[in-house]
N, C-alpha and C positions, 0 to 999 in steps of 0.2 A: 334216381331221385325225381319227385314227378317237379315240372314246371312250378312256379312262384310267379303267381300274379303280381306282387309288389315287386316292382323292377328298378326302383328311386322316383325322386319327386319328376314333377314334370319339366325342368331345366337339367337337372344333373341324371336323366338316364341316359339323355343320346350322349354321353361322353362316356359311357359304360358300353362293352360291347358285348353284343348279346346274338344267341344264334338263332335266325328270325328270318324270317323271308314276307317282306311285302308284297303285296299285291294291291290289284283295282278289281272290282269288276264293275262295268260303265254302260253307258248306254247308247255308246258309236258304233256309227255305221259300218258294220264291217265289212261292205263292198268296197272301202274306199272312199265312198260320198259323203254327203254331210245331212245324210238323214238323221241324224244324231240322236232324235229322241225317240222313245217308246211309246205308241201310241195304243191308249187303253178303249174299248168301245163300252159302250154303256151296259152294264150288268155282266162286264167283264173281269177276271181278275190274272197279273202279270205277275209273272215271278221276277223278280230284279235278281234276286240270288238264290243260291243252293248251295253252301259251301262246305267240303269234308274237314272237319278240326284233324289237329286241338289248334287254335287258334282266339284272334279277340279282331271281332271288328273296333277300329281307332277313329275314325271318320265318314259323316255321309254329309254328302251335298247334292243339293235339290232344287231346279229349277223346274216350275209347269205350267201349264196354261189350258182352258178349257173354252171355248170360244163358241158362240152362240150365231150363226150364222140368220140374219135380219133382211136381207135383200140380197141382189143379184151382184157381183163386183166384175169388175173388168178384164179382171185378171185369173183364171182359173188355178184352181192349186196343184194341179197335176201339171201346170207349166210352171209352176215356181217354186222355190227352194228354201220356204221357210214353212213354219207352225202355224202364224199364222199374221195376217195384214197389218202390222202396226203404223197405218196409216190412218188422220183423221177423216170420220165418216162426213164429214163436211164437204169433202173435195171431191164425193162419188166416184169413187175406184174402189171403194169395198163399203158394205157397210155390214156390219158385226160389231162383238162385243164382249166380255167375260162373260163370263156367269158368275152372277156377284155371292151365290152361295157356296160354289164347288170346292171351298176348302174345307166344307161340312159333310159335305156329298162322297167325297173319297178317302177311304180309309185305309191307312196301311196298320200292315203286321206283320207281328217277329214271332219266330217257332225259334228255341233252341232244343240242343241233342235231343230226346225221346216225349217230348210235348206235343199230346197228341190237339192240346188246345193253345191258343195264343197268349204269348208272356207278354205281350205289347199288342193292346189295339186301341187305335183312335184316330178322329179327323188327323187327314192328311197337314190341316193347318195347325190343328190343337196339337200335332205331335211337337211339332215347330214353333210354340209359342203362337201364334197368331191365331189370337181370338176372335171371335165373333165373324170370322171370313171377312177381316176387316184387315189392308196390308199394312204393314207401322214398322218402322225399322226401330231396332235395337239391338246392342249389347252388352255379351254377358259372360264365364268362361266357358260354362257346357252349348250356350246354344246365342244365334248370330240371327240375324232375320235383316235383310240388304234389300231397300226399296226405292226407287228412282222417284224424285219429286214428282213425277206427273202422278205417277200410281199411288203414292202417299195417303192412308186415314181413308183409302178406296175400298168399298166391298168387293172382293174378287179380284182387289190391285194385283199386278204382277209382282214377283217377290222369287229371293233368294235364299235360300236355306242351309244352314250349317250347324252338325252337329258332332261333338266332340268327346261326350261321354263313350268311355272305356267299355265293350259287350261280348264278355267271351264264352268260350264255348266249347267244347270234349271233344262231340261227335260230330256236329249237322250244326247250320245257322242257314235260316230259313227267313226271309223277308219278302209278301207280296205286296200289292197295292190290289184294292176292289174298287171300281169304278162304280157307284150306287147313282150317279146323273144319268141326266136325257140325253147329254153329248159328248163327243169325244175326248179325252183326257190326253193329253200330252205329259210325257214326263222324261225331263233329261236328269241322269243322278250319274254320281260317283260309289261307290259304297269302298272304300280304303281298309283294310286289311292286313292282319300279321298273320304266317304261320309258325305254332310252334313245334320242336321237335320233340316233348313230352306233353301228355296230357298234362291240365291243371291239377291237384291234389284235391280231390273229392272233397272231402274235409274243409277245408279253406273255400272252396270257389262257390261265388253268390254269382244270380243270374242276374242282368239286366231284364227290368220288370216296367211298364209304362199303363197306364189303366186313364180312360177321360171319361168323365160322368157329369149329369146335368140336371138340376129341376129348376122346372119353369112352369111354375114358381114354384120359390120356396115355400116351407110349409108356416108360413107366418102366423102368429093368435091372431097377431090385432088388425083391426080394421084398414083400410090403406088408409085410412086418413088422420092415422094415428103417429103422431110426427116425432122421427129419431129424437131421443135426446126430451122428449116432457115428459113429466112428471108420471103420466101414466103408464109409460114400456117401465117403470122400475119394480119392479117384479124380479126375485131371485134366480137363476138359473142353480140346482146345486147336484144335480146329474149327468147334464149332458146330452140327455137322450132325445131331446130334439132337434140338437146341433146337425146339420150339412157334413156329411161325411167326404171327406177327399180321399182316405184311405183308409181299405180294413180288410187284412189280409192274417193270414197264420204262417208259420215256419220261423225258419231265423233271418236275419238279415239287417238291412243298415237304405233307412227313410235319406232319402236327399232332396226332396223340396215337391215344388208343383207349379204350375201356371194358374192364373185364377184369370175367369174373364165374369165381369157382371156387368147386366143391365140394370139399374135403379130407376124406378118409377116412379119415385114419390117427390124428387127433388129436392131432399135435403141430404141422406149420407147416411151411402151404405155399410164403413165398415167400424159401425162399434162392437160388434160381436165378436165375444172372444174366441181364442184358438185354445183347445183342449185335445192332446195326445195322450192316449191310454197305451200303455207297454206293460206287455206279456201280465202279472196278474193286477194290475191297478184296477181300483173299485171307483173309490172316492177319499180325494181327491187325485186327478191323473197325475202321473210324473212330473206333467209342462203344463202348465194351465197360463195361458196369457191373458193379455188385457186391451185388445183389439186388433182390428183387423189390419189397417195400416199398422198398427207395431209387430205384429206378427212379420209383416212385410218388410219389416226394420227401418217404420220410416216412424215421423212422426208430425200431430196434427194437418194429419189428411195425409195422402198422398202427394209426393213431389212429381216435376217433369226432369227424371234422372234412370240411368239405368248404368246400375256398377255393377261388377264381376257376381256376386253372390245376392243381389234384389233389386229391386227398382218398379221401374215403370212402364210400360208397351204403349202403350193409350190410356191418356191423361182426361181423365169426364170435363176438363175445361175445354179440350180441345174439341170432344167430339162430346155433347153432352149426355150424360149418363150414361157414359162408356166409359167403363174403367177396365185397362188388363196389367195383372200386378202379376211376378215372379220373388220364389225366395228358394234358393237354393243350400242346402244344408250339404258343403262338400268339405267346410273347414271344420264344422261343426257338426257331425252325421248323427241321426239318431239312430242308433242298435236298439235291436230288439231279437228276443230269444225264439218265443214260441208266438205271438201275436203283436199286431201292431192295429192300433185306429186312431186315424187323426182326423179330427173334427174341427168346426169353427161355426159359432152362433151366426146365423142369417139378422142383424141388428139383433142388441141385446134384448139378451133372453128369448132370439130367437120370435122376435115382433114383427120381422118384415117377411114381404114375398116379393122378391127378386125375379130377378134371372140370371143365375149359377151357373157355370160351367168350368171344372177345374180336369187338368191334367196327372197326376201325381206318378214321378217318379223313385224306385226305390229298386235294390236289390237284394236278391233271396235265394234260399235254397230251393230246390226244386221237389217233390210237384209243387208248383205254384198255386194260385187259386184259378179256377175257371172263372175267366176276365169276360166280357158281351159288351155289347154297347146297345144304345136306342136306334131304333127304325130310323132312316131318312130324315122320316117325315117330322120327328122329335128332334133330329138333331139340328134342323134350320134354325141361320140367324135372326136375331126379331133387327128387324130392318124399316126405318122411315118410310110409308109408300104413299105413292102422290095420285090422287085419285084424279082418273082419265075422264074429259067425260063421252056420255055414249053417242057415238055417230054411226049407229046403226041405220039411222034414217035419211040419213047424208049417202053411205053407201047405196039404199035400196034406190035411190031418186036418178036412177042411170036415164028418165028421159030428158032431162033435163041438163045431158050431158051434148057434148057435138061430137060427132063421128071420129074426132082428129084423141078426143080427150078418155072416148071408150076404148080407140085400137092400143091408147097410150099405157091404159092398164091391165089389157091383156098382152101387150107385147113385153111390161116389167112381170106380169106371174111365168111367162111363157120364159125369161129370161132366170129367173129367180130359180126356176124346176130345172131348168139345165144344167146348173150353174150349182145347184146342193147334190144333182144326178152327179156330175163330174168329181163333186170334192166328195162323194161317200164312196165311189169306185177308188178314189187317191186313197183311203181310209181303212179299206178293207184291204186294198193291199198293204201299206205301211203298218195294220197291227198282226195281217198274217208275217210281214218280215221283224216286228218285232216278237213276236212269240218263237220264228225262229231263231232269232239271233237269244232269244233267254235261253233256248236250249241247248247253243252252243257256248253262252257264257260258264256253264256248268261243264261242257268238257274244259275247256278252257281254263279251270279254275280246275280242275282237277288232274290239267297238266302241270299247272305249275306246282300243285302239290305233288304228283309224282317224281318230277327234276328236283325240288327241294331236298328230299327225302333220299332221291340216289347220292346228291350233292354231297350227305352227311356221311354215306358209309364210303364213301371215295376216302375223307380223313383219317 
């Protein structure tokens, strides 16, 4: 009898016992040391996993960091035993920084059994909830995001990641990360694991599917200065076809929700536009036709600063203004769909405004999936506050006007600066060739323990 994904609810299965073997695969050192993380290089991409089914990945967690190196620091990385200097640039022992966009910049993805294209690709931070590469704690049941007060409503804050959606699999589960920045990517994860002793039942089994898509801007009629809510956006919407798509895929399967992040530009309120979901042959009207964007989001008049198990809040536009990041999750309430599925949502009613969108959407299906892509790099940046420098180009050229003590002083900080990127890019190249080896032995490794599982069971 082959395997049954439905094993009981989420309290009453671990009192059932079932024949399963866990597993990790991780990103420790396995000399022993505490080099713990996997270091990705720019225009590099790392296998985290390779796993042989039938199995379900059950959890992943994910800590990273990408660090911009700014001056010379005191302390060389090749003599120290961390990622990277979490001390303030104030005190001159290091001076560096994140990279406030790099959770746009790195992109993970998932292959399962015989997908020859990816059933999950998207920023490393969109996969995570974290929009805009802006850090903001919240929680939810599928997904966790843990952020220390200093880094809090930070672009490129440090952050914690956890996810707890169910991802199973036949033959193969395949997950890399691509590094698309100019600097080195740090990445410590867990990725958690069952193996089972039958395949899943063909028939039955939907794939874990993740897609993040973006227009900036939206495709608005009216002018930007045509204000949410007067008299003139009321105009009928009675198709749809203008609507922001979050989802639109074919096969069978079951919608669970999406992350939404916008930027609003116009200062009054981005989400009167409705949500409209068309399932397998709907014309007009769709199955689900709602009546705005916060309700969609299951709140009401406006968004709140709240985040419950199935919707809420990530970044609230009072906090950070015209930053909004909403979640709604459809796990008690799933939407099935047979041969197709699109869910939409008006950009301001009837589809008046031009934003800046970017939503996540998670759903599971049968396989082949759609051929999923994302935007270039260069599309997928946050739009970010920037504080104009001004030019001191003529400041630098005016070196006679310098004293001998104040010119040796700035060639002895470049002189210190080049030795000092020289030393941490030698630390660099070694730490991602030993993390490329150690991904290649996380896969014997993981195919030992599916080997001893599998003798385990004919020993009974």
């Amino acid at each position: 009898m082959a395997a049954s994904i439905l094993t009981g609810d989420l309290l009453a299965s671990v009192a059932q016992h079932q024949v399963a073997r866990t597993a990790r695969i991780s990103s420790w050192d396995q000399t022993g040391l505490n080099e713990d993380a996997f270091v990705v290089l720019p225009g590099e991409t790392a296998v985290l996993a390779d796993i042989e089914g039938p199995g379900k990945i059950t959890h992943l967690w994910f800590v990273q960091t990408c660090r911009r190196i700014l001056g010379p620091g005191l302390i060389p990385y090749s003599k120290s035993g961390v990622a990277m200097m979490e001390v303030h640039n104030a005190l001159g022992l290091n001076y560096e920084d994140s990279d406030p966009e790099y959770y746009r910049k790195v992109i993970i993805k998932m292959y399962w059994d015989g997908s020859e294209t990816p059933n999950v690709i998207a920023p490393i931070g969109d996969f995570f909830c974290l929009g805009h590469s802006m850090a903001a704690n919240f929680q939810s049941l599928p997904f966790t995001v843990s952020v220390k007060p200093s880094e809090e409503k930070k672009f490129g804050g440090s952050a914690a990641f956890n996810c707890y959606l169910t991802m199973p699999f036949n033959s193969r589960a395949r997950i890399e990360i691509t590094n698309e920045g100019e600097d080195a990517y740090f990445q410590y994860f867990y990725i958690d694991y069952e193996l089972r002793p039958e395949p899943f039942n063909p028939a039955d089994i939907l794939y874990f599917h993740a897609h993040w898509r973006r227009e900036n801007p939206t495709s608005g009629w009216a002018p930007d200065n045509m204000q949410t809510n007067s008299l003139e956006t009321q105009v009928p919407n009675l198709d749809g076809k203008g609507n922001y798509t979050i989802l639109e895929t074919t096969g069978k399967g079951t919608y669970i929700g999406c992350n939404h992040s916008v930027l609003h530009f116009q200062g009054t309120w981005w989400g009167e536009g409705d949500d409209m979901i068309f399932i397998d042959d709907d014309t007009w009207p769709p199955s689900m036709h709602g009546t705005g964007g916060e309700d969609y989001f299951t709140q009401g008049w406006g968004m709140q600063k709240n985040a419950y198990p199935f919707c809420g809040t990530i970044i609230h536009e009072e906090d950070v203004p015209g930053y909004q990041v909403s979640y709604r999750w459809h796990l008690a309430d799933p939407i099935r769909f047979n041969s197709k599925l699109k869910v939409t949502m008006e950009s301001g009613h009837a589809n008046h405004l031009r934003d800046d969108w970017a939503t996540t959407a998670y759903w599971y299906q049968t396989l082949p999936g759609p051929k999923l892509d994302i935007l270039p790099v260069k599309d997928r940046l946050p739009n970010r506050p920037q504080v104009a420098k001004p030019d001191t180009s003529a400041l630098d050229a005016a070196t006679d006007k310098l004293s001998e003590l104040q010119i040796s002083h700035i060639k002895q900080r470049e002189d210190r600066y080049k030795a000092f990127v020289d030393d941490r890019n030698v630390w660099l190249e070694r730490r991602s060739k030993a993390s490329q080896d150690r991904a290649k032995n996380n896969v014997e490794i993981a195919k030992d323990i599916r080997k001893r599982f599998f003798a385990s069971l004919e020993k009974k």
